[in-house]
PLY file of the C-alpha trace (Angstrom):
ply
format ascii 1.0
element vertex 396
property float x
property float y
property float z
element edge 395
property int vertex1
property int vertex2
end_header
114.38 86.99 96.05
111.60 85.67 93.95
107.96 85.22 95.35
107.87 81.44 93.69
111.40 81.00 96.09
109.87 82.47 99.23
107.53 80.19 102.35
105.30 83.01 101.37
104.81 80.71 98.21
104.10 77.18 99.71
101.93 78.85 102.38
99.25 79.97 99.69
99.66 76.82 97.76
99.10 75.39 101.29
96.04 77.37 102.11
94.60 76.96 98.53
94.35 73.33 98.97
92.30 73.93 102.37
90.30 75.93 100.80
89.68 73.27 98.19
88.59 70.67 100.97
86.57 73.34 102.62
84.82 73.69 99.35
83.96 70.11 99.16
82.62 69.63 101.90
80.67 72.30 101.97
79.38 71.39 98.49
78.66 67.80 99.77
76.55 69.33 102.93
74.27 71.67 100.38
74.14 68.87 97.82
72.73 66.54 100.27
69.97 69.23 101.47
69.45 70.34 97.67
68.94 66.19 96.82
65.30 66.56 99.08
63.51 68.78 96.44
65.28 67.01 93.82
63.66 63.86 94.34
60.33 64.92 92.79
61.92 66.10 89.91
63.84 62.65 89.91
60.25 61.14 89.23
58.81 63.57 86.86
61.24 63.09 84.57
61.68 59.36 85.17
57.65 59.14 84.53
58.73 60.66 81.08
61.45 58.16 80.30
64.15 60.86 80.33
65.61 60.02 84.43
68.75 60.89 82.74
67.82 64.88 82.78
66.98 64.80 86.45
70.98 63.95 86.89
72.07 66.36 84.53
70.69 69.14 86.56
71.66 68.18 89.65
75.25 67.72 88.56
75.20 71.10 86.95
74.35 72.53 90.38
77.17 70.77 91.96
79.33 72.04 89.49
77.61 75.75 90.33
77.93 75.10 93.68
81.37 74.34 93.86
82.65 77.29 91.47
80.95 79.31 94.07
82.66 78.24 96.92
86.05 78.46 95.14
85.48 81.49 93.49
86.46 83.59 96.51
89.64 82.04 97.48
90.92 82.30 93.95
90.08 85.82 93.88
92.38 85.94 97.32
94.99 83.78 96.05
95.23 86.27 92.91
95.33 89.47 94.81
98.15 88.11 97.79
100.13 86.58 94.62
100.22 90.39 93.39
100.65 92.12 96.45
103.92 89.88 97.04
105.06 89.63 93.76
105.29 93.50 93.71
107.24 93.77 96.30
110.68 94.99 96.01
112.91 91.72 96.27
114.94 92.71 98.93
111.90 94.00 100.79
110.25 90.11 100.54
113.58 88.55 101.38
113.56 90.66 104.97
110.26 89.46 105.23
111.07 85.99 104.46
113.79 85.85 106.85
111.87 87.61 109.91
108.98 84.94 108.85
111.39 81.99 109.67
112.00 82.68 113.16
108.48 84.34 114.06
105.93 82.17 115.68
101.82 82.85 114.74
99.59 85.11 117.09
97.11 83.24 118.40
98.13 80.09 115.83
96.81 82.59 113.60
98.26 86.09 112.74
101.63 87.30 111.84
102.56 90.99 112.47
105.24 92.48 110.38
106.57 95.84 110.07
104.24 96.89 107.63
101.55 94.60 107.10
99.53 91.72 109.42
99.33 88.54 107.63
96.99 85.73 108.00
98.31 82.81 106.03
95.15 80.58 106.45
93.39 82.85 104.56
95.58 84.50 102.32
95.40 87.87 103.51
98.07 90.63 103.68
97.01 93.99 104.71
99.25 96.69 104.71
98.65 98.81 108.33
97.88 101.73 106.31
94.83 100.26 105.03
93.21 99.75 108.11
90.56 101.48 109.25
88.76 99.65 111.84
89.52 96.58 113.67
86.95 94.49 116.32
86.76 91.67 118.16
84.18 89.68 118.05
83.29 87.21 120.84
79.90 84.78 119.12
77.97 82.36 121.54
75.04 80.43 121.70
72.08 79.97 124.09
71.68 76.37 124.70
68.28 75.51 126.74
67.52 78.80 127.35
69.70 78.94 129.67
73.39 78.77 129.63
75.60 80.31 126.64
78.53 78.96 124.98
81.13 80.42 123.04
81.73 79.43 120.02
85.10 80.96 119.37
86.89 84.32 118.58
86.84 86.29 115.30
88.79 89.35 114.57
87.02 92.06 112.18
88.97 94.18 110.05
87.83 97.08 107.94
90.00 98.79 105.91
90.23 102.34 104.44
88.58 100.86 100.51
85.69 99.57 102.66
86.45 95.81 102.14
85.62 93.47 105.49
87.66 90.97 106.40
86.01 88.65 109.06
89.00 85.79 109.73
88.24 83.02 112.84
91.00 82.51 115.35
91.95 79.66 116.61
93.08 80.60 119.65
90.30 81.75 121.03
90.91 81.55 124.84
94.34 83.00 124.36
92.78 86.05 122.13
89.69 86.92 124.25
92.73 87.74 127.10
94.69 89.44 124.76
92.69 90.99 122.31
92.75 94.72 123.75
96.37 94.83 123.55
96.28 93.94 119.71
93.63 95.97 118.94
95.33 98.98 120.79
98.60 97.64 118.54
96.66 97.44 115.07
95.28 101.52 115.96
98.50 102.61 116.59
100.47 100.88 113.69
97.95 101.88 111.73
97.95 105.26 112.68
101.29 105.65 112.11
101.57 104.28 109.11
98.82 106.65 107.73
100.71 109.50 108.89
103.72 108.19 105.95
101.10 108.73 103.09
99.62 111.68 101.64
96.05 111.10 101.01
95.79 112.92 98.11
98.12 110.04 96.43
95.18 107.69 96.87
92.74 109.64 94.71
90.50 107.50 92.65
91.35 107.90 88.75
89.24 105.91 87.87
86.54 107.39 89.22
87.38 110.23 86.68
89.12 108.57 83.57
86.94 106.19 82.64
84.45 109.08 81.83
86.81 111.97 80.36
89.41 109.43 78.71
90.58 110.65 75.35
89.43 113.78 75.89
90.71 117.26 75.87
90.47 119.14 78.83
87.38 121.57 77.61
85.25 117.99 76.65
86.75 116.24 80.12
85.19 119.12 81.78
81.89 118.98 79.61
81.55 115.18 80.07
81.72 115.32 83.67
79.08 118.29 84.54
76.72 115.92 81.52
77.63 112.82 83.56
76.19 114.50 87.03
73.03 116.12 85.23
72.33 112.58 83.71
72.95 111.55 87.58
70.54 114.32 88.73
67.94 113.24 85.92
68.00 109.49 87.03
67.47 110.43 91.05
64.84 112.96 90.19
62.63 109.84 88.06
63.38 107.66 90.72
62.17 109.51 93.52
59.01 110.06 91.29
58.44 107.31 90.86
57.91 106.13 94.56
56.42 109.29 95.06
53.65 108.32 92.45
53.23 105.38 93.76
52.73 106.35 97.32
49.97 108.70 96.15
48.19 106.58 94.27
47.50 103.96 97.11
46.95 106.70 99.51
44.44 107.77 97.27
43.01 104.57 95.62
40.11 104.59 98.41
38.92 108.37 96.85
37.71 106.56 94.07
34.91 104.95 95.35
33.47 108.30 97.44
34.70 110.52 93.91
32.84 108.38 91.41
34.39 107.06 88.54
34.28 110.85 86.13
35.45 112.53 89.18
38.20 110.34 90.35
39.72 110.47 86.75
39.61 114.25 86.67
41.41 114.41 90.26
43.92 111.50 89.02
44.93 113.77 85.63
45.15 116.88 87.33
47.36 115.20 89.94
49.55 113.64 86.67
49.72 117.50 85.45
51.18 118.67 88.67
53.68 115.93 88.85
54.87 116.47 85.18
55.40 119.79 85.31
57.49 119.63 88.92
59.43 117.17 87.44
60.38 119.04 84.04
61.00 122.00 86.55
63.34 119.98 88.58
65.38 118.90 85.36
65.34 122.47 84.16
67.07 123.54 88.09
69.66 120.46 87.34
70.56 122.11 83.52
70.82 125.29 85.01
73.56 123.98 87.44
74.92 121.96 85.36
75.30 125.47 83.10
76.15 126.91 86.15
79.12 124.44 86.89
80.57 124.57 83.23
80.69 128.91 83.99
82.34 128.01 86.84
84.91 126.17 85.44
86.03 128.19 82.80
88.11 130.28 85.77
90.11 127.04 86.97
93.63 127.58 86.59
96.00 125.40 84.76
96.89 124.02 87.72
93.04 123.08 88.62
92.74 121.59 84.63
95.61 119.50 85.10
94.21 118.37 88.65
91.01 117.28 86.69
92.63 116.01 84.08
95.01 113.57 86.21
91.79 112.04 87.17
92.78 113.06 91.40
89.38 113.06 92.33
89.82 112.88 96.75
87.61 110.13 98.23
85.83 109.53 94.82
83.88 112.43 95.49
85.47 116.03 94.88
88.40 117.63 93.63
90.49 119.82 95.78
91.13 122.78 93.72
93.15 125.81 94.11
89.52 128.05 94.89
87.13 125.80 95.55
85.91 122.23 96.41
84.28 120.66 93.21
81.61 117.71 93.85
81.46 116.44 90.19
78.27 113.85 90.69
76.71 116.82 92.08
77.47 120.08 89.62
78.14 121.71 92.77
81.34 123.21 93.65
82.03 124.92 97.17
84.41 128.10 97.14
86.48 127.96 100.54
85.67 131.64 101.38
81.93 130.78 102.03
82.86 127.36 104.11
81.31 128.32 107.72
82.10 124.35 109.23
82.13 121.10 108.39
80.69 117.61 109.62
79.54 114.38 108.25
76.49 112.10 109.15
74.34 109.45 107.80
76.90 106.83 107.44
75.39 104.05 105.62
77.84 101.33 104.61
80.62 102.92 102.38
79.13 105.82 101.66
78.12 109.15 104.44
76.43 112.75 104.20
78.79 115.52 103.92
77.17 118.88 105.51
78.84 121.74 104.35
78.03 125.14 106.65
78.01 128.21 104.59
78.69 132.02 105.90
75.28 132.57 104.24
73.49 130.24 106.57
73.23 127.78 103.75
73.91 124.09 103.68
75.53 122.15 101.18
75.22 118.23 101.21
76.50 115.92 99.23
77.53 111.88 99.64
80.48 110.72 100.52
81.01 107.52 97.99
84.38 106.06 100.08
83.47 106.53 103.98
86.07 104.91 105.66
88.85 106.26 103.35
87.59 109.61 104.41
87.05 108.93 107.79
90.60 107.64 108.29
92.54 111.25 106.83
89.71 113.12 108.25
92.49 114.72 110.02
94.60 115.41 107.01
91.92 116.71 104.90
90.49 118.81 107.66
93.79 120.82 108.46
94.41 121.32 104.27
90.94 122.74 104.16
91.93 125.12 106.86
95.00 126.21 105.09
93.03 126.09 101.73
90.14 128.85 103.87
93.04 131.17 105.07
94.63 131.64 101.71
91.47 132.32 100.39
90.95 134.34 102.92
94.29 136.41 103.01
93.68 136.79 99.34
90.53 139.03 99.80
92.57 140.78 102.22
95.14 141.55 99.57
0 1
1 2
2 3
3 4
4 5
5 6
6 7
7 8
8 9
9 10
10 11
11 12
12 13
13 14
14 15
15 16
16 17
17 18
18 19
19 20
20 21
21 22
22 23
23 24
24 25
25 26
26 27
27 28
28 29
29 30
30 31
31 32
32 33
33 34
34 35
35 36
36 37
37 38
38 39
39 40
40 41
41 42
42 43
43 44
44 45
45 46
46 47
47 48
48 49
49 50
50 51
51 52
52 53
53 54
54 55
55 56
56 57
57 58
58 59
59 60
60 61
61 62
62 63
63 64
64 65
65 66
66 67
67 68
68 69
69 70
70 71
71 72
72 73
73 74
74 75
75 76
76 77
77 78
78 79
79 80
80 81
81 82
82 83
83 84
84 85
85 86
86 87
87 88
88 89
89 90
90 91
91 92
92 93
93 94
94 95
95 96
96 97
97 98
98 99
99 100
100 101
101 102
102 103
103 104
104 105
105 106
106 107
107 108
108 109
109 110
110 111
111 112
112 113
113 114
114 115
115 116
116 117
117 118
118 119
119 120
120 121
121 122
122 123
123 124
124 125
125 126
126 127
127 128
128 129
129 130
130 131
131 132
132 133
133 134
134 135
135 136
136 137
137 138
138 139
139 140
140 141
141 142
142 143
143 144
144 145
145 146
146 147
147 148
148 149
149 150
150 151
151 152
152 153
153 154
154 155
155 156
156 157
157 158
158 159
159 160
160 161
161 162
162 163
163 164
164 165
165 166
166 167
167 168
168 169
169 170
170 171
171 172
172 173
173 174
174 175
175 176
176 177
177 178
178 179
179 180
180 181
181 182
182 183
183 184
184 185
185 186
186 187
187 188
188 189
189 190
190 191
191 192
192 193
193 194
194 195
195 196
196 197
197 198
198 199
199 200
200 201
201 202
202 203
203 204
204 205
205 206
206 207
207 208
208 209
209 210
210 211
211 212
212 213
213 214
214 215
215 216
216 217
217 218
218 219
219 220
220 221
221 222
222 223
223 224
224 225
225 226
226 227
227 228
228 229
229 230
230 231
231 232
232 233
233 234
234 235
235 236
236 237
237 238
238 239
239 240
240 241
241 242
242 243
243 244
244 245
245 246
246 247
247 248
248 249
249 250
250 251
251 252
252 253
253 254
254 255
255 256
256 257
257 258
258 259
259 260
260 261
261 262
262 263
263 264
264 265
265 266
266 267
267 268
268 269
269 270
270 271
271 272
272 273
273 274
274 275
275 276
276 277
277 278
278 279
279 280
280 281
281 282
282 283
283 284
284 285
285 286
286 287
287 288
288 289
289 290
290 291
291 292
292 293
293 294
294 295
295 296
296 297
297 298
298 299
299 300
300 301
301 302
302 303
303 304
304 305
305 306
306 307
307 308
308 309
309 310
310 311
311 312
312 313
313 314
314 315
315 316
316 317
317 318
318 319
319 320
320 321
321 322
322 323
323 324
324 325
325 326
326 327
327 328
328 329
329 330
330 331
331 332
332 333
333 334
334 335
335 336
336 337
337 338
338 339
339 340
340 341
341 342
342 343
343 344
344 345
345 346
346 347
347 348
348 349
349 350
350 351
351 352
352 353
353 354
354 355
355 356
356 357
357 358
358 359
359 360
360 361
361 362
362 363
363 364
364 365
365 366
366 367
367 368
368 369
369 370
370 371
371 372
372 373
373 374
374 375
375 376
376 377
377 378
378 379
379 380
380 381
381 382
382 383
383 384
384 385
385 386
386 387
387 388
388 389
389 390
390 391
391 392
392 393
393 394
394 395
């Protein structure tokens, strides 16, 4: 079965059209609020004989407007066309089948045997992509007194990071029944992570589109320059708010230094600061020299690893001796890993502590958070095996 011959098909051409009214009206309600302030401008250019310029602009606002509010659902309409076009065709035509006799959750939600579909709103979301799912109950205080709600909304987060926030319509029937689906979306998607080996979702291109057309001694190369660049552009950063701190914490010295003095203090200060920076970027060279030593001993196995672009959690490679962070020139051999925990979280990225046998701690970020946090599991138990080889090895 084709996608184009599927209900699949006339339910996105149905929802794109409701998102097309939703857009106008929505355009019409900010067009009428943005027509206030335009009224002045009306009469400035009408007291200049050129009214016809006031319209201009406010129809190419409209225009904006409205691309806005449709850019979003086209981007959704793209990416469900793909994900059910690529579908094997007797995979769709199962699900087109089970679709005709299957009646919405909540006059909203479908749940299939992989995925949970929202038609409305052109979402399909494989289970193994969720990470997180909430309900979400919103109400208003009216005179301070009593509080309405205002409906239901389910939350979903999934493993990339991506939010999906979609409004249910039956909202009296899901605020009864929203603990059993939640408890039903954890344990599909549980399950269906337990089918997929993280290390196929590696991020390639968090690799190639650095070392492409490269051999594996410049791929190498370009990624240790890549993180000292990295290291270079936090270390002026932070310098730059450090500077600026000091100098209005010490602004009011001027006045009780005098003018000669405060200029002697202010250069000497400048001094300081230039030469802890240049011996910052000289400690990120030496590990970025460091990091290229290091990685002359990687095995073929490691160099084709790197060169595959299977870079876990856009972060680190998993290598046969070692963890290497790559935006970081820092790589982690398994024998010195004491324990392991993560903190921080902030949005789609976390703070991975590292406990070293030497007392040491390593830390580095975390750039895909909830991808991690989902196979935290997985990758936890291969790091275990990863520390007892290493560690029978030394044995040996």
């Amino acid at each position: 079965m084709e996608f184009n011959e599927s209900r699949f098909y006339a339910d996105v051409g149905r929802a794109i059209r409701l998102h097309i009214l939703k857009s106008v009206v929505s355009t019409a309600f900010i067009a009428f609020l943005f027509s206030f302030p335009m009224v002045p401008v009306y009469f400035f250019f009408k007291m200049n004989n050129i009214p016809w310029v006031s319209h201009i602009i406010f129809a190419a606002l409209i225009v904006l407007i409205f691309y806005k509010e449709m850019l979003r659902p086209l981007k959704k309409r793209d990416k469900i066309i793909g994900q059910f076009s690529s579908m094997d065709s007797d995979k769709l035509s199962a699900m087109d089948k089970k679709y005709d006799v299957m009646d919405p959750e909540f006059n909203t939600l479908f749940l299939f045997d992989e995925y949970i579909y929202f038609p409305d709103d052109m979402l399909l979301i494989p289970y193994s992509e969720i990470a997180d799912a909430q309900a979400e109950f919103p109400r208003v205080r009216l005179f301070h007194f009593f509080r309405v709600n205002t409906g239901a909304i389910l939350n979903i987060r999934c493993v990339s990071g991506a939010k999906h926030s979609v409004r249910i319509r039956d909202s009296s029937g899901f605020r009864d029944y929203s603990t059993r689906l939640l408890r039903l979306l954890d344990s599909a998607s549980a399950d269906a992570r337990n089918d997929i080996d993280y290390k196929d979702l590696a991020d390639k291109n968090a690799v190639l589109k650095v070392t492409q057309s490269c051999n594996r001694a410049e791929a190498i190369a370009k990624l240790c320059g890549k993180a000292f660049r990295f290291d270079i552009a936090k270390i002026i950063f932070a310098d730059i708010i450090i500077i600026l701190a000091y100098w209005w914490l010490t602004d009011s010295l001027a006045f009780e230094l005098g003018e000669a003095r405060y200029t002697s203090f202010m250069a000497v200060s400048a001094a300081i600061d230039a030469a802890a920076v240049i011996a910052m970027i000289l400690r990120s060279g030496a590990k970025r020299e460091k990091m290229i030593r290091r990685t002359e001993k990687f095995s073929v196995a490691d160099l084709e690893t790197i060169e595959q672009g299977r870079a876990l959690f856009g972060t680190f490679f998993m290598l046969e001796d070692c963890l290497w962070f790559f935006w970081e020139n820092v790589s982690v051999d398994y024998g010195d890993i004491a324990d392991l925990s993560v903190s921080c979280h902030i949005s789609n990225i976390a703070l991975l502590e590292i406990g070293l046998k030497s007392k040491k701690t390593v830390r580095v970020l975390i750039r895909k958070w909830f991808e991690y946090m989902a196979y935290h599991d997985s990758f936890s138990n291969d790091l275990k095996e990863k520390i007892k080889e290493n560690n029978f090895r030394e044995v040996m």
